[in-house]
N, C-alpha and C positions, 0 to 999 in steps of 0.2 A: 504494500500500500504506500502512495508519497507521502509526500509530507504532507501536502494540501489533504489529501485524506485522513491521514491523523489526527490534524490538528479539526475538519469537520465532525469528526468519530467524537473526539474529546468533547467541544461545543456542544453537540448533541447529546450526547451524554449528563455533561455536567445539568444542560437545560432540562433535562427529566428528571435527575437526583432533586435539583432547587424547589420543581413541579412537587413533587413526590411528597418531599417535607414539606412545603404548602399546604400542598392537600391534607396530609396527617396534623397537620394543625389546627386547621379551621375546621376537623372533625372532631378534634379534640375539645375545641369552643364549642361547636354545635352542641356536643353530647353537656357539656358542663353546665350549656343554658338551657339545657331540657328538651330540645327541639324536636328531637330523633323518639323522647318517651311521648311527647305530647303528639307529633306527628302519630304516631304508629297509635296509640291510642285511640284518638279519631277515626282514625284508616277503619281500624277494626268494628266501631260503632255504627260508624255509617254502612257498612258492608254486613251489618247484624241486623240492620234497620231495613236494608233494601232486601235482604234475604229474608225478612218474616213478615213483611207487608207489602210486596210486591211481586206481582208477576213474571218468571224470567224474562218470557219476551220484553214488558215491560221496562225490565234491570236492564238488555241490553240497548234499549232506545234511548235511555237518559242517562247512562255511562259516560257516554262522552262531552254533552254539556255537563258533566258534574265536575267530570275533569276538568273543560277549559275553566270553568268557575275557580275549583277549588287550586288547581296547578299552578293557574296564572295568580291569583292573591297571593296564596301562599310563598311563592318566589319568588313574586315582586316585594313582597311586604319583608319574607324573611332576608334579602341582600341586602334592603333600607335598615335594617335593623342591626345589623351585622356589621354595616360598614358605618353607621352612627356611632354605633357605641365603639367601634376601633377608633375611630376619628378623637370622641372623649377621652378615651384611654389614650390618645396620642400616639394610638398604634403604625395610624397611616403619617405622622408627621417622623416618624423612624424609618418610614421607605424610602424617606428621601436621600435619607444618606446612607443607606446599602448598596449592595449589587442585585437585590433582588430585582428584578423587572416588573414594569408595572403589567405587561402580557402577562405574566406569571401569575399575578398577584389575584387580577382577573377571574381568570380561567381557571383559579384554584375554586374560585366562590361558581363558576358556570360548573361545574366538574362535580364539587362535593353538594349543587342545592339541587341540580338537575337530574343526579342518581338518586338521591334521597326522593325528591317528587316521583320519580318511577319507583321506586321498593313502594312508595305509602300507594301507589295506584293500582299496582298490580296485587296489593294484600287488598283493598277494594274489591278489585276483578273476583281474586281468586272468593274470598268472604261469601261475597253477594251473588255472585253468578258463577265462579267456578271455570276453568280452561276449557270444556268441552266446546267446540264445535266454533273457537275463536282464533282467528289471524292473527298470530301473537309478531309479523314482521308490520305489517301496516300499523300495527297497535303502541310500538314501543317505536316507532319513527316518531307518530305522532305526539307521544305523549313527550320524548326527546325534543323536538325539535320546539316543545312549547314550551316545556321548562328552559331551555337555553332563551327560546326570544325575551322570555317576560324575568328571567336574572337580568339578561344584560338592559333592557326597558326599566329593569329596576336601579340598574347601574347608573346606567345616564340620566334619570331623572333625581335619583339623591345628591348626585357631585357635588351640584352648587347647592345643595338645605344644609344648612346647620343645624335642624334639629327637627324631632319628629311633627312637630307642628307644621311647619313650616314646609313638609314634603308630601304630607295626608292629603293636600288641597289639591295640587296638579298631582300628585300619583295617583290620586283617585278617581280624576278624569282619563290618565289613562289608563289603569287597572281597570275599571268597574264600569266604564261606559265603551271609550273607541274598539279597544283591543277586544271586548266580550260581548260585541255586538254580532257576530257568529252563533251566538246561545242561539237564538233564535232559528237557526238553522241545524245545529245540535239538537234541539228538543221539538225539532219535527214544524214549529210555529211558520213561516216565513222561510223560503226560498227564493231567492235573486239576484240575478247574476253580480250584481255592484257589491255582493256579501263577498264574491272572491277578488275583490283587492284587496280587502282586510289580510295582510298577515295569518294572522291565526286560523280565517277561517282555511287553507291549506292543512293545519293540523285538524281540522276536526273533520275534514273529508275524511285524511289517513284515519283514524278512530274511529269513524261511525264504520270504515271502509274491512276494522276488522271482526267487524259481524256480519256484516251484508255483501261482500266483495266489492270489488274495485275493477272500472275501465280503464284501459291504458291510459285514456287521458286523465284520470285520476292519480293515476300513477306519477305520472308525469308535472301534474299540476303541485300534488301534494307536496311531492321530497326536492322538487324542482321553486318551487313560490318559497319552499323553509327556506333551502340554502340561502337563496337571495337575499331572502328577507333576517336569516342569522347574519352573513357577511356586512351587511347594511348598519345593522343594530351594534355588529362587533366594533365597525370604525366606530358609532356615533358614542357608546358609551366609553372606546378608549381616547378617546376627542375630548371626552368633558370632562373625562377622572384628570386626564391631564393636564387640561389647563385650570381645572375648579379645584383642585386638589394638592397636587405635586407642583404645579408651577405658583401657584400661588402662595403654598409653602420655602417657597424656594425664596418667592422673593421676602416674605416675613422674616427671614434666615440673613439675608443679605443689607 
């Protein structure tokens, strides 16, 4: 191997060991703030509740707005919370003079809140309605590619709030109105074509797509609308952590 290769091996390398402890850290906060006991406890209730008062057909018709609801709050709301309370602790005023990366840093919170939103939905699945006769490839696209948009939607809109007041108002317009306006097309209400520029609604085709099958061009639309629509959101919240965050730390420094 040259050199040029070596020293690529090493960079890559090193960039996944930095990942890696990333990740095992902000598991380690998640679990010490309860997140992973209170998630999973939820998961379980509602997936008790829709198993003894509900129809399966039923369970699988509102599965997937239940998801966009609960996935997209829940990982909007938990990366606001997570990265407030590092900011108080003056966690993120310490990035600044590491070598960690802020890509790192990121993608540690896209990584450990968007695997967690999949374990808490697929104990859901499994609770309330059970694996049988379910597309478990279309099912975990979508529920992946909704936790990644609505972390990093979480990202960019906390950058610039100091505090949880002050992020409840506009995250709430895009939590709980723009981005969930798909429900409506998830829970059977309203179909129209203008629902597929929404972001999200791409992930709830994939979802609803694994009970019912999926057209090519559902195919296509779904894992095809995410990507675009994750790469879009990856520049916009590593644009505002950067200059709301780390550059503006930088200059309070200087």
């Amino acid at each position: 191997m040259s050199d040029l290769g070596l020293t690529r091996f090493a960079e890559t390398r090193s960039a996944a060991a930095r990942l890696g402890a990333t990740v095992a850290l902000d598991i380690r906060l998640q679990a010490r703030n309860y997140l992973y006991s209170i998630g999973v406890g939820v998961a379980v209730c509602l997936g008790l509740a829709a198993r003894f008062f509900l129809e399966m057909p039923t369970v699988a018709a509102l599965l997937p707005g239940l998801w966009l609801g609960a996935i997209g709050s829940t990982t909007f709301m938990f990366v606001a919370g997570m990265i407030l309370l590092e900011k108080s602790e003056r966690t993120v005023d310490a990035l600044v003079v590491t070598p960690l990366p802020v890509t790192t840093y990121l993608t540690s919170k896209v990584v450990t809140l968007t695997g967690f939103a999949a374990i808490e939905s697929l104990i859901v699945l499994v609770v309330a309605h059970g694996l049988a006769q379910v597309r478990l490839v279309p099912l975990l696209l979508g529920i992946t590619f909704l936790g990644v948009m609505y972390t990093l939607a979480g990202i960019a809109q906390v950058a610039s709030q100091a505090s949880v007041t002050d992020f409840l108002v506009p995250g709430g317009i895009v939590a709980l109105t723009i981005l969930q306006i798909p429900f409506l097309d998830a829970f059977g209400f309203w179909s129209h074509p203008a629902l597929y520029v929404i972001p999200t609604q791409a992930t709830v085709v994939l979802m609803k797509g694994a009970f019912a099958g999926m057209e090519p061009w559902q195919w296509f639309y779904g894992i095809g609308y995410s990507l675009v629509s994750i790469v879009g959101a990856s520049w916009l919240a590593r644009r505002r952590f950067q200059r709301h965050m780390v550059e503006k730390n930088v200059e309070k420094r200087s």
